[in-house]
C-alpha positions in Angstrom: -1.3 204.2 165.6 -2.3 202.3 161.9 -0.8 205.0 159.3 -4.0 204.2 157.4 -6.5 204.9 159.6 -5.6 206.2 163.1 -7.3 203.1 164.5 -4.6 202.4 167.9 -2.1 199.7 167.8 -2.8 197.7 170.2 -0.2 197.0 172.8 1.8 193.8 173.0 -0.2 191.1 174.3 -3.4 192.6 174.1 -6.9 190.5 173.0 -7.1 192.5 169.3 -7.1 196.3 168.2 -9.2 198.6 170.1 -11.8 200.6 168.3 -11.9 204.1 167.8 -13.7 206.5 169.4 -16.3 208.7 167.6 -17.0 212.2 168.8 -19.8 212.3 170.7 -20.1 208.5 171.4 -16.7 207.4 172.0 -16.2 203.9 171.3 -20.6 202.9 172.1 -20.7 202.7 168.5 -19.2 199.3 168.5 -21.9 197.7 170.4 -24.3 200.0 170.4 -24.3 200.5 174.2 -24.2 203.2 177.4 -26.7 205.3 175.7 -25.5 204.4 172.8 -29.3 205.8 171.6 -29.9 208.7 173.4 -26.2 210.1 172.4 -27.3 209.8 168.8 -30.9 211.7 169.5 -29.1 214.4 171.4 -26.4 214.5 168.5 -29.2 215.0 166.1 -31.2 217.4 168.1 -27.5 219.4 169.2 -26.9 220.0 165.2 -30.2 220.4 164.3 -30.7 223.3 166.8 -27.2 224.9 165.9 -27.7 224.6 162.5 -31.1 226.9 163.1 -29.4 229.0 165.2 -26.7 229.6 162.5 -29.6 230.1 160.2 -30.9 233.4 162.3 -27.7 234.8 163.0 -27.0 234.6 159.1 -30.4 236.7 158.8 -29.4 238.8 161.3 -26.2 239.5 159.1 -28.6 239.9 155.9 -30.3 242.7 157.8 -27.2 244.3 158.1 -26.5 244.2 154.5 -30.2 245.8 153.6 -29.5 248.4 156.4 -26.2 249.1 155.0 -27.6 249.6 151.4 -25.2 248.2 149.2 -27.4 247.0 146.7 -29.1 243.7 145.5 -26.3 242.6 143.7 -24.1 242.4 146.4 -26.8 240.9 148.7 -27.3 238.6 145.7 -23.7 237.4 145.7 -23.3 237.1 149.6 -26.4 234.5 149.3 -25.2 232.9 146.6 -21.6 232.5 148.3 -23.5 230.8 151.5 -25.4 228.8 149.4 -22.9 227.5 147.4 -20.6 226.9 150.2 -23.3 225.2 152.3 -23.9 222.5 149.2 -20.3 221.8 148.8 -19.9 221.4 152.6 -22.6 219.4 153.0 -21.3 217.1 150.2 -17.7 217.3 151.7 -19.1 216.1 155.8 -21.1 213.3 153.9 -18.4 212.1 151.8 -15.8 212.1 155.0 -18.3 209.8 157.0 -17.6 207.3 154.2 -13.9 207.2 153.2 -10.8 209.0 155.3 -10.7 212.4 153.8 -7.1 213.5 152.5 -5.8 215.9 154.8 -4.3 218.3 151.6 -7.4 218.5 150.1 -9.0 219.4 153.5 -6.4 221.9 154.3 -7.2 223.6 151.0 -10.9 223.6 151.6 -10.7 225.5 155.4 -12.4 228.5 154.8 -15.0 227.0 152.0 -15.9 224.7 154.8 -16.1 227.7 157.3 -18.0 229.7 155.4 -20.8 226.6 154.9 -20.7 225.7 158.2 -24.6 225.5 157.9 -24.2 222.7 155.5 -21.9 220.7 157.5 -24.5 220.6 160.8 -27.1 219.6 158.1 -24.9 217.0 157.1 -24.4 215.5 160.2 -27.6 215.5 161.4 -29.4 213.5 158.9 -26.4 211.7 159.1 -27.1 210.8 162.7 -30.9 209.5 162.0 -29.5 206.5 160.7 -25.9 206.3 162.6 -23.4 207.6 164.7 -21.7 210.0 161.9 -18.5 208.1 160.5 -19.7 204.6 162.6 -20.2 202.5 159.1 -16.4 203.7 158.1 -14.8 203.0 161.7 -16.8 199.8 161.8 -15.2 198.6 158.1 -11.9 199.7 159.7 -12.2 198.4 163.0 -13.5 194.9 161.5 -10.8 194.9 159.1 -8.3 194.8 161.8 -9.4 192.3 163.7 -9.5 190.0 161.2 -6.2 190.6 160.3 -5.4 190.2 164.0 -7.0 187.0 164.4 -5.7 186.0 160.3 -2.3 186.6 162.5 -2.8 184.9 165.5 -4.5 181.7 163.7 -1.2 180.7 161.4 1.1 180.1 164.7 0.6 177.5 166.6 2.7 176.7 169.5 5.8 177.9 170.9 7.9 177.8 168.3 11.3 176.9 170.3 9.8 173.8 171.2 9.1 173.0 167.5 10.2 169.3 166.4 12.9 169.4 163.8 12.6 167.2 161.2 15.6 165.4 159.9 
């Protein structure tokens, strides 16, 4: 694997670098293929319909709070913390379909992004009206490495044991 961007080596003698696969569409991204389509309309209707779901079972959980009786500034806060952590998730999924995200910062952002969970289905599906979420960074990475694979194959020419010395 590429240390930069866990795109698979490819093995000794192969044609080039494989691509790598997305979730959800595994490698049909690169040419757009084997319901290549209809994975990106069910991806888009999957996280639409969770993130709704998510969205009633987080009322559910306000209802319990007004039962409860703990006051409107508490309710206030728990809102606030949802929507707040729902933004920056949001922001966070959108930015890592863009640019590798670095894992540190990830690992330190766990229970922000499990607590916006809502945000982060958002995210991807508008994300998936357009593409297959992350397909415009793999294809940058994936067409990066094939040109250096070709840049590599194109300066030798011949076998070099059979090169003419010259004297």
């Amino acid at each position: 694997m590429s240390d930069d961007n866990g795109t698979p080596a490819p093995p000794a003698g192969s044609p080039g670098p494989r691509p790598e696969p997305l979730r959800f569409f595994g490698t049909t991204w690169v040419n757009h293929d084997d319901g290549y389509t209809l994975r990106r309309v069910g991806a888009a209707v999957g996280s639409l319909v969770a993130a709704v779901a998510s969205c009633l079972i987080l009322r559910f959980a306000f209802q319990g709070l007004e039962i409860a009786d703990i006051g409107s500034f508490v309710t206030v806060l728990v809102v606030a913390m949802f929507a707040i952590c729902s933004a920056l998730a949001f922001r966070n999924t959108w930015e890592s379909f863009t640019r590798r995200p670095d894992p540190d910062r990830q690992a330190s952002l766990r229970g922000l992004l499990a607590i916006g969970f809502v945000g982060s289905l958002l995210a991807y599906f508008f994300r998936t009206l357009t593409e297959a979420p992350g397909e415009k960074l793999h294809r940058e990475e994936y067409e990066a490495a094939r040109a250096r694979h070709e840049k590599r194959g194109t300066r030798r020419s011949g076998h070099p044991a059979k090169k003419r010395r010259r004297n």
